[in-house]
VOFITOR-31850 format. One line per field, with one value per residue (C-alpha): residue number from 1; x, z negated, y. Coordinates in steps of 0.25 Angstrom, whole numbers. Example, Ala and Ser with C-alpha at 12.3 -4.5 7.8 and 13.67 -1.06 7.14 Angstrom:
<sites>
k = (1:2)
east = (49:55)
up = (-31:-29)
north = (-18:-4)
</sites>
This chain:
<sites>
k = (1:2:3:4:5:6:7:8:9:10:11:12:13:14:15:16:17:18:19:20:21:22:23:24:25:26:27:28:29:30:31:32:33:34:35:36:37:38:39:40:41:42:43:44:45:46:47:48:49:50:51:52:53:54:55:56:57:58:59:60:61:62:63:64:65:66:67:68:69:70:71:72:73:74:75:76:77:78:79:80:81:82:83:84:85:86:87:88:89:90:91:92:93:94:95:96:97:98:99:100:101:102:103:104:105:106:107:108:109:110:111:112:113:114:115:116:117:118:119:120:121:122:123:124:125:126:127:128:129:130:131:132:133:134:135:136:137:138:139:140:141:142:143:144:145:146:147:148:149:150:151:152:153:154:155:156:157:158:159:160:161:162:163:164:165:166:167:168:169:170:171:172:173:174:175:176:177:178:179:180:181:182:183:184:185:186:187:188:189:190:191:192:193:194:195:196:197:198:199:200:201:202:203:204:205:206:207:208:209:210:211:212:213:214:215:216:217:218:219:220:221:222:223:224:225:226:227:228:229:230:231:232:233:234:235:236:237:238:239:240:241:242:243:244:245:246:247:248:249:250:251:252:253:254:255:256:257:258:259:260:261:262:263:264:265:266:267:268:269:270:271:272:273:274:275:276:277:278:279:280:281:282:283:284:285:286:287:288:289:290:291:292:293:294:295:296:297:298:299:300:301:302:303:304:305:306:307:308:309:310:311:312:313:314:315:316:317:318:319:320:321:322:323:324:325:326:327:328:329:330:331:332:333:334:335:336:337:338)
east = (-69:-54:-49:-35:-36:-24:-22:-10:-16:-8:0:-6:-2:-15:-20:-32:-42:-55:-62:-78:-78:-72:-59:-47:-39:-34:-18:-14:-1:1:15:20:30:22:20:34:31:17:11:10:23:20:33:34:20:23:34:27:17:26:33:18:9:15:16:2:-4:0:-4:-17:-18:-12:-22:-34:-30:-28:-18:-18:-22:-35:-37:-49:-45:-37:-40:-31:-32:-29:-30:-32:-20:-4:0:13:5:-6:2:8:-5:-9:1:3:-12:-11:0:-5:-19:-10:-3:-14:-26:-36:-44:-39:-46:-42:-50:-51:-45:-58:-65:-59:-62:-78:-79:-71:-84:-87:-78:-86:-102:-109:-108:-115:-124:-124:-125:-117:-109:-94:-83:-69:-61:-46:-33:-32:-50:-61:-74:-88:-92:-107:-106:-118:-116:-103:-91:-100:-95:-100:-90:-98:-85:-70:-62:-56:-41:-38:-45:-48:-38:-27:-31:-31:-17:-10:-16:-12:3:1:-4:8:2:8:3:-8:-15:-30:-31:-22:-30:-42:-36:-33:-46:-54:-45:-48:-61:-67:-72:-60:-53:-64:-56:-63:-74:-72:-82:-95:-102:-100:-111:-103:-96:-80:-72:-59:-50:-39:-45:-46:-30:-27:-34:-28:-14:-17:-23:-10:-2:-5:-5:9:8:11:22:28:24:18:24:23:15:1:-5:-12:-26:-26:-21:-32:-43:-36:-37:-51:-56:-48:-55:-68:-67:-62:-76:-84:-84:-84:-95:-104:-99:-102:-116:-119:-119:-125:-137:-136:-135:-145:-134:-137:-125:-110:-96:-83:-70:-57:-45:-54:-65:-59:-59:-65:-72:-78:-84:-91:-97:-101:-107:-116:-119:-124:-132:-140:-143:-148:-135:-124:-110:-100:-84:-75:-69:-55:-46:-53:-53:-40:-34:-34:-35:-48:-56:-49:-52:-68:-69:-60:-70:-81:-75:-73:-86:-91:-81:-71:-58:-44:-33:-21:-21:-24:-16:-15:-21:-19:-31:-41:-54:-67)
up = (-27:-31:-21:-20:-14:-5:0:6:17:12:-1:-9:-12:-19:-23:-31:-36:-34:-43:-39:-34:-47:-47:-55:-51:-40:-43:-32:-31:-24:-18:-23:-13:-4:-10:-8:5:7:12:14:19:27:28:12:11:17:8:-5:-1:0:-12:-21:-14:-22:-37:-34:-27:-44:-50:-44:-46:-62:-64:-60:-67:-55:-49:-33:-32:-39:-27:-18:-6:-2:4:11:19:31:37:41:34:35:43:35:22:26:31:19:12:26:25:8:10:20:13:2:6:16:2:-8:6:2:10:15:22:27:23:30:22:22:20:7:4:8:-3:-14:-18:-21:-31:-43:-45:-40:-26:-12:-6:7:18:12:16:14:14:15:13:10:15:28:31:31:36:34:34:34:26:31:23:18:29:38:41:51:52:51:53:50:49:64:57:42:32:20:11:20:21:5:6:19:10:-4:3:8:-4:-11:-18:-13:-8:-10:-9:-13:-27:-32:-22:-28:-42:-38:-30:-43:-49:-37:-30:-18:-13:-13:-1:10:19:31:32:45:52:44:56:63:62:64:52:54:46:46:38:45:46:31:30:40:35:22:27:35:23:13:28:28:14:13:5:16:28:33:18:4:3:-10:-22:-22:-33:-42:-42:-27:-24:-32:-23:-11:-15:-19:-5:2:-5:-4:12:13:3:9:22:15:8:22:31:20:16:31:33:22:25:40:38:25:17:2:-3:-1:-3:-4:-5:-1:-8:-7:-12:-27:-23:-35:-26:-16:-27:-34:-21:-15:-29:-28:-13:-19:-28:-22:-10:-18:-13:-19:-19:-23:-26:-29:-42:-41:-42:-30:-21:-15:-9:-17:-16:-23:-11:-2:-11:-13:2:6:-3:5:17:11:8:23:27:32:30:36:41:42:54:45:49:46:53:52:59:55:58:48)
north = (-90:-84:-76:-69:-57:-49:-35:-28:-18:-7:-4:-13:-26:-32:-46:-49:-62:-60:-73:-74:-61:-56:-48:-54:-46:-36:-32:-21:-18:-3:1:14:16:21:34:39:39:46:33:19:13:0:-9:-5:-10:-22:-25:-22:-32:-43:-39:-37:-48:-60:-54:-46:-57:-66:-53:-55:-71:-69:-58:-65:-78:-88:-93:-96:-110:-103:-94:-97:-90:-77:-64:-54:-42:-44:-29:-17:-12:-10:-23:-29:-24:-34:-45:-46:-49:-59:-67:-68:-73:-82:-88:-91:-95:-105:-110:-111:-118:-105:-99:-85:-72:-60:-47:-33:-22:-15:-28:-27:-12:-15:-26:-19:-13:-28:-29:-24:-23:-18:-21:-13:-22:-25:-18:-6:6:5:17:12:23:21:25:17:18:26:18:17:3:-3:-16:-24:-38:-45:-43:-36:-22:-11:1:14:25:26:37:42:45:45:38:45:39:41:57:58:51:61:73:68:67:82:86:81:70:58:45:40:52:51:49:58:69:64:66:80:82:80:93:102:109:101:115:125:117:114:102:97:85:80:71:76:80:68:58:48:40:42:49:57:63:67:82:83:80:89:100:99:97:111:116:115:117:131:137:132:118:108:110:95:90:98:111:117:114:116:120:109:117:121:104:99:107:103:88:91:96:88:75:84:83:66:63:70:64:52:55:59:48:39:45:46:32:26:35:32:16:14:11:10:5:12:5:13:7:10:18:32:27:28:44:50:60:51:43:54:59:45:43:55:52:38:43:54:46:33:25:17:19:8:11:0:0:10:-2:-9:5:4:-9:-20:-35:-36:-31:-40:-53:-49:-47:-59:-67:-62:-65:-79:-82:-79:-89:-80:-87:-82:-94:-90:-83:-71:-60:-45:-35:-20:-14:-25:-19:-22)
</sites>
């Protein structure tokens, strides 16, 4: 089965084939115009997806080798996510799926991000434990069999990926902000800035970061280096060990929270997906988790880590093969739940 797979949930505009379960390719186009602004922009997201979908969406078919009267069926998130951002991929999809009489389904944003781990071998085998953390979630997710997922705990306020990027922005490092404080991070000491873990004594499975942002904004608040924005240059040495212990703090309680529940639930297998999940440091420490306890971690490959149109084809072909087919009542929606 060929199946052309769309994504425009945020700021990228993204297509990609998916050829019996093979990727032929995944061409992502990201908006930099955001970055001036600190942040995602919505209406100048909307408009770049209607001004990308159609050459991304031919970059994708060209690349792969097929033409649209090869396709199979097409997949297309459907949500959560910015709501003209994903209408703009609905209604492309619908559209064309009306014009070439293919089958269409809708797919889960996170849906997507669980699967992308599926995308290279080898794969976690069912049930497994999935973190998705990313910019817009935090949540740990017990997979029990193909489409059947059982939230386990979500952050209560921000998700990592949205603390590394308000941090990077009061850091002065622009948007987005967590691989260049990562990049930084791996210059600096973890230990000469101790941030806050919050949550850790809780036996619940929630997180949040909000207090880890906070406290570095009143750290740099009252040594001078942040007033209504960045005050100041801080020096290169004392930034990188600010980056260092901040990013210190966000792993490791996602390192706990994560450990927590795989030794609660049995679960050998571990999945992490989502933008955050390409943090160098995270890695290294769930690696070393996995292998002192006997388990097995799995990262998708860095191109499949933020959002892309690969995850949304492989997920929408297994929604596909359980007979989950869309009509054209697809619509977008912004909160959609898991």
């Amino acid at each position: 089965m060929i199946v052309l797979g769309l994504e425009t949930s945020c700021d990228e505009t993204s297509a990609a084939v998916l050829r019996h379960g093979e990727v032929r390719s995944n061409i992502i186009s990201s908006q930099l115009v955001h970055g001036r602004y600190g942040g995602i922009v919505p209406e100048l997201a909307s408009r770049a997806h209607q001004r990308l979908i159609v050459p991304v969406t031919d970059e994708a078919l060209r690349t792969a080798g097929v033409s649209l009267q090869d396709l199979d069926a097409v997949a297309v998130t459907c949500g959560p996510g910015l709501m003209g951002a994903l209408l703009v991929g609905v209604n492309f999809a619908k559209a064309l799926a009306f014009g070439l009489g293919t089958p269409l389904t809708g797919v889960n944003h996170l849906e997507g991000h669980i699967y992308s781990t599926f995308l290279s071998l080898p794969r976690p085998q069912f049930p497994f434990l999935c973190l998705i953390v990313s910019g817009g979630h935090t949540q740990l997710m017990a997979v029990e069999k193909p489409l059947s997922h059982r939230l386990l705990g979500e952050t209560l306020d921000d998700a990592a990926g949205e603390a590394y990027d308000k941090v990077g922005k009061m850091l002065g490092l622009g948007f987005p902000g967590g691989p260049r404080i990562d990049a930084r991070a791996r210059e600096g000491d973890p230990d000469a800035i101790r941030f806050p873990r919050s949550l850790l004594a809780d036996d619940s499975f929630d997180f949040s970061f909000s207090g880890v942002k906070t406290a570095v904004l009143y750290w740099l608040r009252d040594r001078g280096y942040y007033r209504d924005g960045p005050a100041g240059t801080i020096p290169d040495g004392l930034l990188n060990d600010i980056c260092a212990g901040f990013q210190a703090a966000v792993t490791d309680v996602l390192l706990q929270k994560t450990a927590a529940a795989a030794e609660r639930f049995g679960f050998r297998d571990i999945a992490v997906a989502g933008g955050v999940s390409a943090n160098s440091e995270l890695r290294r420490k769930l690696r070393t988790y996995a292998t002192e306890s006997g388990r097995t971690v799995f990262f998708p490959s860095p191109e499949f880590c933020t959002d892309n149109a690969a995850m949304i084809a492989i997920a929408g072909d297994l929604r596909l093969r359980h007979g989950h087919i869309a009509d054209l009542h697809l619509t977008a929606v912004a909160n959609l739940p898991l």
